[in-house]
Each structure stands twice: as structure tokens, then as C-alpha cells.
C-alpha positions as a printed Julia matrix, in Angstrom:
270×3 Matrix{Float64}:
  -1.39   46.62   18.42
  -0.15   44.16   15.56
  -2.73   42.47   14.21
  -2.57   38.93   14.35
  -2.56   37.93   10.89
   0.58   39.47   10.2
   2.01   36.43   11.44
   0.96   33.98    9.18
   1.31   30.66   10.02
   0.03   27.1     8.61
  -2.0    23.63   11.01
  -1.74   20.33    9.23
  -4.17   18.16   10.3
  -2.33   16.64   12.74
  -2.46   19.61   14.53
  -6.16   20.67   13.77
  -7.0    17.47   15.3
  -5.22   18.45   18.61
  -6.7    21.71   18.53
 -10.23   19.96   17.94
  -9.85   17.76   21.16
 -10.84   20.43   23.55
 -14.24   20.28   21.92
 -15.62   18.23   24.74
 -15.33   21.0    26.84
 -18.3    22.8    25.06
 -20.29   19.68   23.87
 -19.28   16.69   26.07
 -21.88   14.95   23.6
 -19.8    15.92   20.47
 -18.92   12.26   19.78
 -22.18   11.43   19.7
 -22.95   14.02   17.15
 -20.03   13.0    14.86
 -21.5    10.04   15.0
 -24.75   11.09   13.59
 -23.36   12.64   10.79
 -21.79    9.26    9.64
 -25.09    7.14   10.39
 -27.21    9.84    7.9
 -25.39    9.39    5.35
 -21.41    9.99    5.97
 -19.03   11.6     3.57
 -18.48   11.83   -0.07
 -15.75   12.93   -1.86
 -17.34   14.94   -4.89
 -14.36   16.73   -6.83
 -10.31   16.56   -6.83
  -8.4    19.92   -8.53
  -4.68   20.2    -7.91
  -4.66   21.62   -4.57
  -8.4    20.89   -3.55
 -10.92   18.31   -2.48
 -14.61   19.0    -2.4
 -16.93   16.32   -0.21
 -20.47   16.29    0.52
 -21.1    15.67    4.09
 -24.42   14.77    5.36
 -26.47   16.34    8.48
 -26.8    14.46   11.84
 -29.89   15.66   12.6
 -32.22   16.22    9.45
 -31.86   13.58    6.61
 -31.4    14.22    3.42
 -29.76   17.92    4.16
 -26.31   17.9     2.9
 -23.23   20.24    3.45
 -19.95   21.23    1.29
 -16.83   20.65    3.14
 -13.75   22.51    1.42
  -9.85   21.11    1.66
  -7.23   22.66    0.24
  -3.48   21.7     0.17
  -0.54   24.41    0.96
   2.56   24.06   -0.06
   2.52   21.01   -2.55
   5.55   21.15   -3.92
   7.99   21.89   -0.8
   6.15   19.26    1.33
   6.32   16.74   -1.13
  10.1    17.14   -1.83
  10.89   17.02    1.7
   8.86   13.45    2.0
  10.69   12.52   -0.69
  14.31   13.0     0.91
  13.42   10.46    3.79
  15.04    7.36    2.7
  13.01    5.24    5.25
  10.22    5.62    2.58
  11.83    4.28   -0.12
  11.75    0.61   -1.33
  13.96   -1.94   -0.58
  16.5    -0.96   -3.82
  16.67    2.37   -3.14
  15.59    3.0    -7.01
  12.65    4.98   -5.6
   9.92    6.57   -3.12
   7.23    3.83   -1.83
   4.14    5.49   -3.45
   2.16    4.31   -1.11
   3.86    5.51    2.22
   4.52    8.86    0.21
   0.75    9.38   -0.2
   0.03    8.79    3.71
   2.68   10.72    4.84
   1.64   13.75    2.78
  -1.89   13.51    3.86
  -0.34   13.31    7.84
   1.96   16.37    6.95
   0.84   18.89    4.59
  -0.84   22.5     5.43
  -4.13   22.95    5.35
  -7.37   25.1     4.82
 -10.68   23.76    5.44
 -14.41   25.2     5.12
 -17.77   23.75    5.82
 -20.67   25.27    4.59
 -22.61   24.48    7.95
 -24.16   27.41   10.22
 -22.24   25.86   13.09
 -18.98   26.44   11.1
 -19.64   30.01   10.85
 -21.5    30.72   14.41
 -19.9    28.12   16.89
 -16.1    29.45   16.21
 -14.2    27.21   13.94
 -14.38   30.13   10.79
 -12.78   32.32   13.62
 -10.33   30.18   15.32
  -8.89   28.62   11.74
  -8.78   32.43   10.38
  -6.34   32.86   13.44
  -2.7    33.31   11.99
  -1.1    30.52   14.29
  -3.48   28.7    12.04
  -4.37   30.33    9.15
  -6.31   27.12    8.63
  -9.78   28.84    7.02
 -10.3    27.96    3.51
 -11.7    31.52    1.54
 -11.82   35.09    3.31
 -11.03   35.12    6.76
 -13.62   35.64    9.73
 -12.38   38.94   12.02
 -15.81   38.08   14.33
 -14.95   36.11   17.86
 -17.27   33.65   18.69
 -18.04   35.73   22.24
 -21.19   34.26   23.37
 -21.83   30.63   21.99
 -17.85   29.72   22.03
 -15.87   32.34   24.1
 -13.0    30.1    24.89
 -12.75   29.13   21.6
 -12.77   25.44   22.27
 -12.25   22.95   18.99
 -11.42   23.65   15.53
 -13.93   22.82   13.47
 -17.8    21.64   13.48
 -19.1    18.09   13.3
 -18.82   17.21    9.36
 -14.82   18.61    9.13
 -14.62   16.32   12.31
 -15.8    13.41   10.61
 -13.65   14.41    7.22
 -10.39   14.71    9.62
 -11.47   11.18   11.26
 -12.01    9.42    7.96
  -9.25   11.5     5.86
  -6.5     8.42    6.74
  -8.21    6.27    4.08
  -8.14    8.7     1.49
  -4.47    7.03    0.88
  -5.62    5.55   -2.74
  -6.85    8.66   -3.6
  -4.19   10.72   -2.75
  -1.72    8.22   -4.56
  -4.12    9.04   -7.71
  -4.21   12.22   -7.29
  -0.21   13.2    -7.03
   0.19   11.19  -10.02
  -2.29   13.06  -11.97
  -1.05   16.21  -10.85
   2.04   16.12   -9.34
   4.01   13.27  -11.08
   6.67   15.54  -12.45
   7.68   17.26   -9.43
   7.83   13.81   -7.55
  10.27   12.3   -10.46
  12.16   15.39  -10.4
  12.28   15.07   -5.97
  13.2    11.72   -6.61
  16.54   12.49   -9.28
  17.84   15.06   -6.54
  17.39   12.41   -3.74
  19.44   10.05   -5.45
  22.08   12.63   -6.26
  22.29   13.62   -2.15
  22.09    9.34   -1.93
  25.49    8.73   -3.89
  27.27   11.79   -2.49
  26.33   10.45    1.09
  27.1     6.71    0.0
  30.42    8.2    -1.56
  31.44    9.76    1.32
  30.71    6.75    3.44
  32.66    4.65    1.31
  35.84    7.14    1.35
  35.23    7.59    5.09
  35.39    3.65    6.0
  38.36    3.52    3.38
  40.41    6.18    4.99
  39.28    4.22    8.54
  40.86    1.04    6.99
  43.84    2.36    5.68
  44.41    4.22    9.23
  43.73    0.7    10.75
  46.44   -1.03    8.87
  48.71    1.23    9.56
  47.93    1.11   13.45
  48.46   -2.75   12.62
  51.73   -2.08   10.7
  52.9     0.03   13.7
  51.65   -2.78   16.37
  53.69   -5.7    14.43
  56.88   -3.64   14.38
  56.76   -2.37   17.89
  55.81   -6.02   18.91
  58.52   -7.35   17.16
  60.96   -4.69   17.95
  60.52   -6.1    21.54
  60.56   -9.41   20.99
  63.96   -9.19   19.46
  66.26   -9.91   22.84
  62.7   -11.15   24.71
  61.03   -8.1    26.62
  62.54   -9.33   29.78
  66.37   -8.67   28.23
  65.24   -5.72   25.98
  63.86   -3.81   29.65
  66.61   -4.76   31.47
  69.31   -3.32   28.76
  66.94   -0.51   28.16
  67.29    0.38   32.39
  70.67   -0.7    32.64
  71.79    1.97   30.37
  69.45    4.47   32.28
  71.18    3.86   35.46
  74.36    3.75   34.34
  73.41    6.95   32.63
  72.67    8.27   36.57
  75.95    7.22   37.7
  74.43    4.41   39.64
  76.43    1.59   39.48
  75.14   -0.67   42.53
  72.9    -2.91   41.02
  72.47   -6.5    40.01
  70.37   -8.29   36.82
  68.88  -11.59   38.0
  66.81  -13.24   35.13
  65.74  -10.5    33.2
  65.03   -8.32   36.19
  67.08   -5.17   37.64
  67.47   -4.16   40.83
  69.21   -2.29   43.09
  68.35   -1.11   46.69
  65.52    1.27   47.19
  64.16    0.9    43.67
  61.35   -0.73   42.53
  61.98   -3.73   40.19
């Protein structure tokens, strides 16, 4: 039997939040109880380090009980040099990456692992199902233990305060743009230098391709005038009727007549 984190794979939280949708099915209140959380109190970010967040999040049912939520960035580096080759996110000049749109993209894209410190985290099934290797979304060790009898279906992906993190983590954008500049400046700069060297090859090879389409126009045109004027030189009435005269002559066919430009002869069409 292979064991299924062999095949490691990585969510972002685009795709924890799909996963998190079937939640309903086990707690058709669950929005309710999101809700809760961010009426006692809400989130608060407490720490940054250069691949992890740490929040507080409080309880939504006991006030004044708080919990730590974990989240921790894969794959810096390659995620943020592949933002950094979309051109659509640069500014108007081209001179560089929009900051701003580079920061929300890369919270929208990047792989993640996330942990709350929460009983429900550990006994409801998200430590499970994010320590599965199509998600190998658990922040820490992973849990091996199925959630058999309170979540056998393994519905969701994480408890109520990760759910309120995930809904919230969209305005994090000013902290994010912070944060890769603190930590992450020099790989961006660097992203940025090989962009604009794959920019000017591509805007090189445009040029030389809509050069070489221009030259191959005027040459079409070149060919065109000559050709036009080629049979404009009798009138393209005369120049036809030489042109089949000959042919038929050519054929040994000799009964034929040329009225005003036009030949004909019987059973021929003019």
C-alpha cells in the first residue's frame, strides 16, 4: 500500500477555501460560529518571520480565551518570480512590478501550512485532512489519526478561527507589501532584472518580426505594381487577346475572329 504522503503535494488558500466549503455539511450553523469568533474579539496579527505569520484569534464562545493560529509560506522564492514574469502586473512604463498587485497576488497564490492551536483543530479533522499529501497543508508534524467518529467524511479544512484568518487574509495586502520588502526585496529586484531581459528579447523579436512582415509587404507591393503595369501596357483587353491569339494559333486553330479586344471562335467560350 503506498502511503499517502509519499506524494507530496501543496493547497494555497484558494484552494483550502474550496476544500473548507463543504463544512456546512457537518455544521450547517458554521457561519454563525465564524461569526462569533469575529464579534469576541476577531484576529490579531502578533509576529511576521520570513516565511511565517503568527495571529491571535479569539474564541466564539468564552471571552477572553484566545488561540494561536500558525501560517507559513512555501515556496517564496519560485512563487514570487513567477508573479513577477506577468507583465499585466507591471506599471504603466514597464520599468517595474506594481508592488501592490504583486503583494495580493502572492497572498491569492502561494502554498501554504496552517495550524490552530484549538481542540477543534486537532479533534474535528482539519490536523488530519491538511496532513493529507494532496494537501500537505498542516503547519508542524503531521496527524496519521482520521477523524472517524466526529468528522468521518472529512468535510472542511480547517476550524472556525483559520476560517476567519482565510476570510480576512485579503486585507493583509499592506502587510504583505511590508513584509516582502523586508525580507524578500533582493530576490524581487533580481525577478524583476530577468523579466526585463525576457521583455527586450520578446520586444526584439517583435520588432524584427513586423520588420521582416513589412519588408515582405513591399515586396508583394513591388510585385503587384509591376504585374499591374505589365498589363496595362497594350490595355488588358489587347494584352488577353494577343496572349490567346498566340495560344490558338499555337493549336493550329485558325478560325477565329478579334472584335474589340475579345476572341472568339465557334464553340469556345469568349
Amino acid at each position: 500500500m503506498v502511503d499517502l504522503f509519499d506524494q507530496i503535494h501543496e493547497a494555497t488558500t484558494k484552494q483550502l477555501q474550496r476544500k473548507q466549503k463543504s463544512i456546512t455539511r457537518l455544521f450547517p450553523t458554521f457561519p454563525d460560529r465564524v461569526q462569533a469568533v469575529a464579534s469576541n474579539g476577531g484576529i490579531r496579527l502578533q509576529d511576521v518571520e520570513d516565511e511565517l505569520w503568527k495571529f491571535r484569534v479569539s474564541s466564539g464562545t468564552t471571552k477572553g480565551v484566545w488561540y494561536d493560529i500558525y501560517l507559513k509560506f512555501l515556496d517564496i522564492i519560485p512563487t514570487l518570480v513567477k508573479i513577477v514574469k506577468d507583465r499585466r502586473l507591471w506599471i504603466r512604463d514597464k520599468s517595474r512590478i506594481d508592488r501592490r498587485k504583486l503583494a495580493r497576488k502572492f497572498l491569492n497564490t502561494v502554498n501554504v501550512q496552517v495550524k490552530c492551536s484549538c481542540p477543534a483543530f486537532q479533534y474535528w479533522g482539519p490536523a488530519y485532512i491538511l496532513s493529507l499529501g494532496k494537501y500537505n497543508a498542516k503547519y508542524t508534524d503531521r496527524e496519521i489519526r482520521p477523524p472517524r467518529i466526529r468528522n468521518p467524511k472529512q468535510r472542511g479544512a480547517y476550524c472556525k478561527h483559520l476560517a476567519n484568518l482565510m476570510k480576512v487574509l485579503p486585507f493583509y495586502t499592506d502587510t504583505a507589501l511590508s513584509w516582502l520588502s523586508d525580507f524578500y526585496e533582493d530576490e524581487i529586484t533580481n525577478a524583476e532584472k530577468e523579466a526585463r531581459k525576457e521583455f527586450g528579447w520578446a520586444k526584439k523579436a517583435g520588432k524584427e518580426l513586423g520588420k521582416k512582415k513589412e519588408e515582405t509587404e513591399e515586396e508583394k507591393g513591388e510585385e503587384t505594381k509591376e504585374s499591374i503595369q505589365e498589363k496595362h501596357k497594350l490595355g488588358s483587353c489587347m494584352l488577353w487577346a494577343e496572349k490567346k491569339t498566340k495560344e490558338l494559333l499555337s493549336k493550329g486553330i485558325e478560325d477565329f475572329k478579334v472584335i474589340e479586344g475579345y476572341v472568339y471562335f465557334e464553340g469556345c467560350r469568349r
